[in-house]
C-alpha positions as a printed Julia matrix, in Angstrom:
355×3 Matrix{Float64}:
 -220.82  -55.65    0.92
 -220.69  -52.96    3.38
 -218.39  -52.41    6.13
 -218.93  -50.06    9.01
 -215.15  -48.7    10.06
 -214.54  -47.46   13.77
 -211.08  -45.67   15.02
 -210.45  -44.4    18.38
 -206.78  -45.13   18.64
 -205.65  -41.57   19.48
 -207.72  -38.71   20.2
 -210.2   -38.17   16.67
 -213.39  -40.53   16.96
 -213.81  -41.84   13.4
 -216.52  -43.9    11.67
 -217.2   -44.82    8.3
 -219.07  -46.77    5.87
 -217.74  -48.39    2.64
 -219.58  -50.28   -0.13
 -217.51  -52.79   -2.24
 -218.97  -53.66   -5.53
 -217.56  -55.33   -8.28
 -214.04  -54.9    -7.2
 -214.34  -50.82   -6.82
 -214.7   -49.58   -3.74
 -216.78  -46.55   -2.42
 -217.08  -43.77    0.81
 -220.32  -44.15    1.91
 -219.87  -41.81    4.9
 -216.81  -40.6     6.52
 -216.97  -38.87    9.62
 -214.18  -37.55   12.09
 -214.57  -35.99   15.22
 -211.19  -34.15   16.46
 -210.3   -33.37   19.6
 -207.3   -31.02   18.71
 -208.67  -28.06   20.49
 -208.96  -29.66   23.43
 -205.66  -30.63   23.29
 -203.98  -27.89   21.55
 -203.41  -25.71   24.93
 -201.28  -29.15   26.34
 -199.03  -28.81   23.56
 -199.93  -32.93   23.13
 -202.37  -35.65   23.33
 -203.56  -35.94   27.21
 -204.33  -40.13   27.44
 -207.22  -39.24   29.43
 -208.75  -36.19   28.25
 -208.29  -38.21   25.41
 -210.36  -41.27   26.21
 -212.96  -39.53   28.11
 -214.04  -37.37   24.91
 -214.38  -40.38   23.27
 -216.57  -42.19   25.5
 -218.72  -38.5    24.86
 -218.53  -38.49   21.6
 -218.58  -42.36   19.9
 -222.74  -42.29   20.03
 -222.96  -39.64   18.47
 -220.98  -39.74   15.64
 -222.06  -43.42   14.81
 -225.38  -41.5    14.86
 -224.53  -39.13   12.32
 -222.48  -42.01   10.26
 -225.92  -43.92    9.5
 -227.79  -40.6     9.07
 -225.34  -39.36    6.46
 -225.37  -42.68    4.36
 -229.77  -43.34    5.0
 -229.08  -47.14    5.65
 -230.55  -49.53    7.86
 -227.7   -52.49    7.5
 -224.25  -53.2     6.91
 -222.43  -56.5     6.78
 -219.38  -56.38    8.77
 -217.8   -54.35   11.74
 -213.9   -52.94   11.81
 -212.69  -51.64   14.51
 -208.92  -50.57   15.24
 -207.6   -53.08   17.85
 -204.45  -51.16   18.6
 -201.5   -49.62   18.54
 -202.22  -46.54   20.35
 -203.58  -45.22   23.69
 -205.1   -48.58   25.49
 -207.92  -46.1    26.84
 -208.66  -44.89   23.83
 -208.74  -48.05   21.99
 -210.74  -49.43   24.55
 -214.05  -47.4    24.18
 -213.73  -48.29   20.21
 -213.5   -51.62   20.25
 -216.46  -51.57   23.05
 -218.6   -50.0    21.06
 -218.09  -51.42   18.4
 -218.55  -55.38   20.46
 -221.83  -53.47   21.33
 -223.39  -52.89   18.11
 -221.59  -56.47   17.02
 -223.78  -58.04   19.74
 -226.99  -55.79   19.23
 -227.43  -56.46   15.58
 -225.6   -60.25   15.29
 -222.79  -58.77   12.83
 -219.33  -60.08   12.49
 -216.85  -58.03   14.09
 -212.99  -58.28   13.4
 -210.12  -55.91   14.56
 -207.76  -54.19   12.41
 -203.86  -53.06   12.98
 -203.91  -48.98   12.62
 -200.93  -49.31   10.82
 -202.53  -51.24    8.18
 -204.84  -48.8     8.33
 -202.63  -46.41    6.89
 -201.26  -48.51    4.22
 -204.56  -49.57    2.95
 -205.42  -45.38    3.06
 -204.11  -45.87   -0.16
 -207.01  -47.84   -2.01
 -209.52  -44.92   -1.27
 -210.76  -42.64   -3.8
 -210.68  -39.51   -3.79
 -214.4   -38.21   -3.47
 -216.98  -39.66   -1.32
 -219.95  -41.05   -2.36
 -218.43  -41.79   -5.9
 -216.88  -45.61   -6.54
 -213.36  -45.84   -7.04
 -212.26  -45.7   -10.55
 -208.67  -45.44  -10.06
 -207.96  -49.38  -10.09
 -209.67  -52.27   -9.42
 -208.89  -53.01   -5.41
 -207.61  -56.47   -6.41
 -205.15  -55.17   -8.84
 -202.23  -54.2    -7.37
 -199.18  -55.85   -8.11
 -196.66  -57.03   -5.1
 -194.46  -56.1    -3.38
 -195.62  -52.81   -2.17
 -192.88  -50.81   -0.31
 -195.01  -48.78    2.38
 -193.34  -45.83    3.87
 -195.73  -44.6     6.66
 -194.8   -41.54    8.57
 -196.75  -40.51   11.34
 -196.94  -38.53   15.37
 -196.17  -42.68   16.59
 -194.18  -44.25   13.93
 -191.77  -44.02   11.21
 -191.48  -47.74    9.07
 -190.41  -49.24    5.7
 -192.93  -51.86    5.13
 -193.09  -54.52    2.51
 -196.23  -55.72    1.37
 -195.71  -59.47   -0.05
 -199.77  -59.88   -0.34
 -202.54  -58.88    1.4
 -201.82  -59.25    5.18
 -198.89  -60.16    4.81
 -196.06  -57.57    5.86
 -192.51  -57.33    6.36
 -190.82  -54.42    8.28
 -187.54  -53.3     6.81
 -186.58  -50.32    8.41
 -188.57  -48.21   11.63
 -187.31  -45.51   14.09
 -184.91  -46.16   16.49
 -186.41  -43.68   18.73
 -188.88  -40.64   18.23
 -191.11  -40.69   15.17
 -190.96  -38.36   12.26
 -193.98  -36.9    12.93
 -193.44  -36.96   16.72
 -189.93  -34.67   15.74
 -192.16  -32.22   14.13
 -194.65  -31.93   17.07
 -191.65  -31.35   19.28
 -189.65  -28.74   16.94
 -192.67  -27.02   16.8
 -193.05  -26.43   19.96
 -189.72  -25.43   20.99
 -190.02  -22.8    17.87
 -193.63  -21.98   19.88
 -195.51  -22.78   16.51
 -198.37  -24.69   18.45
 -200.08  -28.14   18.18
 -200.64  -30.0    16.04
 -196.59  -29.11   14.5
 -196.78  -30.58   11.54
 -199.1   -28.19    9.51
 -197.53  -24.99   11.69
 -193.8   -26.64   10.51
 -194.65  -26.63    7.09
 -196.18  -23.74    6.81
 -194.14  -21.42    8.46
 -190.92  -23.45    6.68
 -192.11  -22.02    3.33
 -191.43  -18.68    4.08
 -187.5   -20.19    5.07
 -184.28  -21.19    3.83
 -183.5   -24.65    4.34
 -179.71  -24.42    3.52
 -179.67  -21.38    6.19
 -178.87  -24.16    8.99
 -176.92  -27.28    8.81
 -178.62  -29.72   10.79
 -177.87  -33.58   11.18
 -179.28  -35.94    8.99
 -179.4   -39.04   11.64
 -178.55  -42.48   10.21
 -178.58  -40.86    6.31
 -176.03  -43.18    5.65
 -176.09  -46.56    7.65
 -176.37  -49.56    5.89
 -180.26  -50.58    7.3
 -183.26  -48.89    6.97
 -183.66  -47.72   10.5
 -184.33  -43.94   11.3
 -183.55  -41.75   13.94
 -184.9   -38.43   14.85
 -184.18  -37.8    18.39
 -181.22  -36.03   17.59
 -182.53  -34.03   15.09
 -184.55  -32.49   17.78
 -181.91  -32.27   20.14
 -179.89  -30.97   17.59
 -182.6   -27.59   17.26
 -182.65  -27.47   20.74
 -179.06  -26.81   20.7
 -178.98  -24.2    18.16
 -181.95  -22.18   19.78
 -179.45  -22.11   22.85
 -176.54  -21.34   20.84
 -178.48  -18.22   18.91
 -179.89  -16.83   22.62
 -176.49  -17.38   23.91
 -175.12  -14.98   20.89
 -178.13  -12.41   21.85
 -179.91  -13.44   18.4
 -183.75  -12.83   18.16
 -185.62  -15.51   17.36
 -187.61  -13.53   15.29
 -190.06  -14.81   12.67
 -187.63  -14.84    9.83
 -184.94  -17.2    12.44
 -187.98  -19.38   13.61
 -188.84  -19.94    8.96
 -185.34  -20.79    8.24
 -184.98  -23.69   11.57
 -188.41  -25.02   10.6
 -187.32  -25.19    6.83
 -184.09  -26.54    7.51
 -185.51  -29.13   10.16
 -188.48  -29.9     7.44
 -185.63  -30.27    5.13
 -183.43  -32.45    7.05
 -186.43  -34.88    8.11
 -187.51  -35.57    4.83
 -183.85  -36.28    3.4
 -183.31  -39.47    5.33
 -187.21  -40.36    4.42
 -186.45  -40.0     0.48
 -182.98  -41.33    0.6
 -184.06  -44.92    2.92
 -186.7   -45.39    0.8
 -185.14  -45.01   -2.59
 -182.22  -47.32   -1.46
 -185.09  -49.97   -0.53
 -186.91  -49.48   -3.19
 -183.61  -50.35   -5.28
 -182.71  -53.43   -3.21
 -186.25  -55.18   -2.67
 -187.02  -54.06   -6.96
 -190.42  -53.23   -5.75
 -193.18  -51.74   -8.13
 -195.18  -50.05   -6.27
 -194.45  -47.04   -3.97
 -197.22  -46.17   -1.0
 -196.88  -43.36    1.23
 -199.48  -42.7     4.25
 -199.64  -41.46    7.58
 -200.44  -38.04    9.35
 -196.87  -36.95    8.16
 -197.86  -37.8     4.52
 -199.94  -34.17    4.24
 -197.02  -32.67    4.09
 -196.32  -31.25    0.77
 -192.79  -31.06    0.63
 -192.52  -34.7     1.34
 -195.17  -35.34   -1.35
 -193.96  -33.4    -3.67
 -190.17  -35.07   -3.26
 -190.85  -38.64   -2.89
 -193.35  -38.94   -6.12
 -190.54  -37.2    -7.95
 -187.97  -40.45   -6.38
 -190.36  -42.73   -7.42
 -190.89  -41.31  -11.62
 -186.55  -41.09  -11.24
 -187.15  -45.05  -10.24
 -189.55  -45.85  -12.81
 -191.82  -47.03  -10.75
 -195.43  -46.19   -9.4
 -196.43  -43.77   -6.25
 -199.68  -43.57   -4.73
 -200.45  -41.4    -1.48
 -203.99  -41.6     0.3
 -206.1   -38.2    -0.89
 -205.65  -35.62    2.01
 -208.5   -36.37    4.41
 -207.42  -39.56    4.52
 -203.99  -38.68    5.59
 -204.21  -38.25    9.39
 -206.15  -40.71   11.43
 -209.43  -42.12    9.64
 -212.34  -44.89   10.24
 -212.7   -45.0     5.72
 -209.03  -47.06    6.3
 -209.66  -49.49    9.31
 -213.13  -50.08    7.09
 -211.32  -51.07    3.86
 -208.37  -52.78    6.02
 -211.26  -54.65    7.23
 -212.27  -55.5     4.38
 -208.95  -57.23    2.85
 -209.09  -58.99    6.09
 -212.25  -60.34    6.18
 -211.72  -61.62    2.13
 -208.89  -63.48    3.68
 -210.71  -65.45    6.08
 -210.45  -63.79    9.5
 -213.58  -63.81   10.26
 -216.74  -65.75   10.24
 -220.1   -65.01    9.48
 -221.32  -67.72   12.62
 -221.68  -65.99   15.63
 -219.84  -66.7    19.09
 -221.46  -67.65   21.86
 -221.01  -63.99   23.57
 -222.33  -62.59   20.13
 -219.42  -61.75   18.78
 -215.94  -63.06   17.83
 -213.12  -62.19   19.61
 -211.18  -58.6    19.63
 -208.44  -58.16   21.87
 -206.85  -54.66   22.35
 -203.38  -54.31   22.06
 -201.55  -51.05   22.46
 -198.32  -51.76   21.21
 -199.58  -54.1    18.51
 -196.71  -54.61   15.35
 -196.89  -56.37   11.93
């Protein structure tokens, strides 16, 4: 089977194609065009710059997605149907009804989310099938922890498609938190990768900064005022004539880094010990970060139990998930190989789709 992926729910325009054979899975093609320059001088994503380089961009790398894997078919059509930026989403999942209707394929939309979760199935090189497990294989429940610029959530997997949320942010995302630190420490966009790597040349015990929510009974997060809380103390330094000099600007960033990931270890391992899960998956943009890595794999071997992350290209946004997402979804019966009348079955967009 193979399963042409499409992602366009924030500003990189991703396709990919997957083979599944025998239970292993394999990257046939995996290609990502980012917009991050254009966006980079904004300090953010601009919705419409955003949508319009998509609508440049989507033949074109669908183009280079069949040149790169030298087929002529494929057997089913994913396409993220939300959350994210309706406009963006929008030229996506019209394209993608286009080539449904042009070549009488079966189309289905995919949550981004799960997306992310099922990141964690890919191997590690493309063009090579996955030997790591057998994609049918894993055993449930599956605590997700997905950290990203839009969302923060504790997510148990019961089965395939089927998903209980335990704990999300309150307010601002992890990831979102970074972005914003970043750019009150002037670090640029995106603020993840300028966080972390400016935070290893810090102390993180050189500031005490909040650790929102560490220890309330849910699972919830909070990092609003963890940003706030930076704000603050770049006010307080100016206010005692302090340059924020390079060495200042290592230790906020490593004591923010350190402070974020602290209430990401310490929800997780406390739901990991109440829902006696055996599996461990981490994914999302925020999941690159090494620190966090690094941390939460050595929870999980404390725990006895499992970890898996998605290899790093697969990290930030990607059409190789929303493909294999597809996938899962199509084996359990969303979609059908009879065509609609229109020529395709139905995909609605949803921005603020959940679990």
């Amino acid at each position: 089977m193979k399963i042409l992926g499409i992602e366009t729910s924030c500003d990189d325009t991703a396709m990919a194609i997957l083979e599944i054979k025998n239970e292993k899975l394999k990257v046939l093609a995996n290609v990502v065009s980012s917009q991050v320059k254009i966006h980079k001088k904004f300090g953010g994503v601009v919705p419409f710059l955003a949508a319009r380089e998509h609508t440049k961009n989507i033949s074109r790398v669908f183009k280079l997605t069949l040149k790169k894997t030298g087929i002529s078919d494929i057997d089913l059509i994913s396409v993220t149907r939300g959350p994210g930026l309706g406009p963006s989403l929008l030229t996506g999942i019209t394209f993608a009804k286009t080539i449904a209707w042009l070549h009488k394929k079966p189309i289905l939309g995919v949550n981004h989310l799960e997306g992310h979760i099922y990141s964690n199935w890919l191997p590690p090189v493309t063009g090579i099938f996955n030997s790591k497990f057998l994609i049918s294989k894993k055993e449930f429940p599956i605590l997700n922890l997905i950290v990203s610029g839009g969302h923060t959530e504790l997510v148990l997997m019961k089965d395939h498609g089927k998903y209980q949320i335990i704990g999300e942010t309150l307010d601002d995302a992890a990831g979102e938190a970074f972005d914003k630190v970043a750019r009150l420490l002037e670090l640029g966009y995106p603020g993840g990768p300028a966080i972390a790597k400016i935070a290893g040349k810090g102390d993180p015990q050189s500031f005490n900064l909040p650790r929102p929510m560490l220890h309330s009974k849910n699972f919830n997060f909070s990092y609003s005022g963890l940003k706030t809380a930076v704000l603050y103390l770049l006010r307080d330094l100016k206010k005692q004539n302090v340059q924020i000099n390079k060495k200042i600007k290592a230790d906020i960033a490593a004591s923010f880094q350190e402070a974020a990931i602290e209430v990401l270890i310490q929800k997780t391992k406390r739901a990991v010990e109440k829902y006696k899960t055996k599996h461990l998956f981490l994914s999302g943009g925020v999941s690159a970060n090494k620190l966090l890595r690094e941390k939460i794999e050595k929870e999980a071997r404390g725990l006895g139990i499992n970890f898996s992350c998605p290899p790093m290209e697969y990290t930030t946004d990607n059409a190789a998930m929303i493909a294999v997402a597809g996938y899962f979804s199509a084996r359990g019966g969303n979609y059908k190989n009879k065509q609609t009348k229109t020529g395709f079955n139905p995909v609605k967009m949803d921005a603020n789709l959940g679990f």
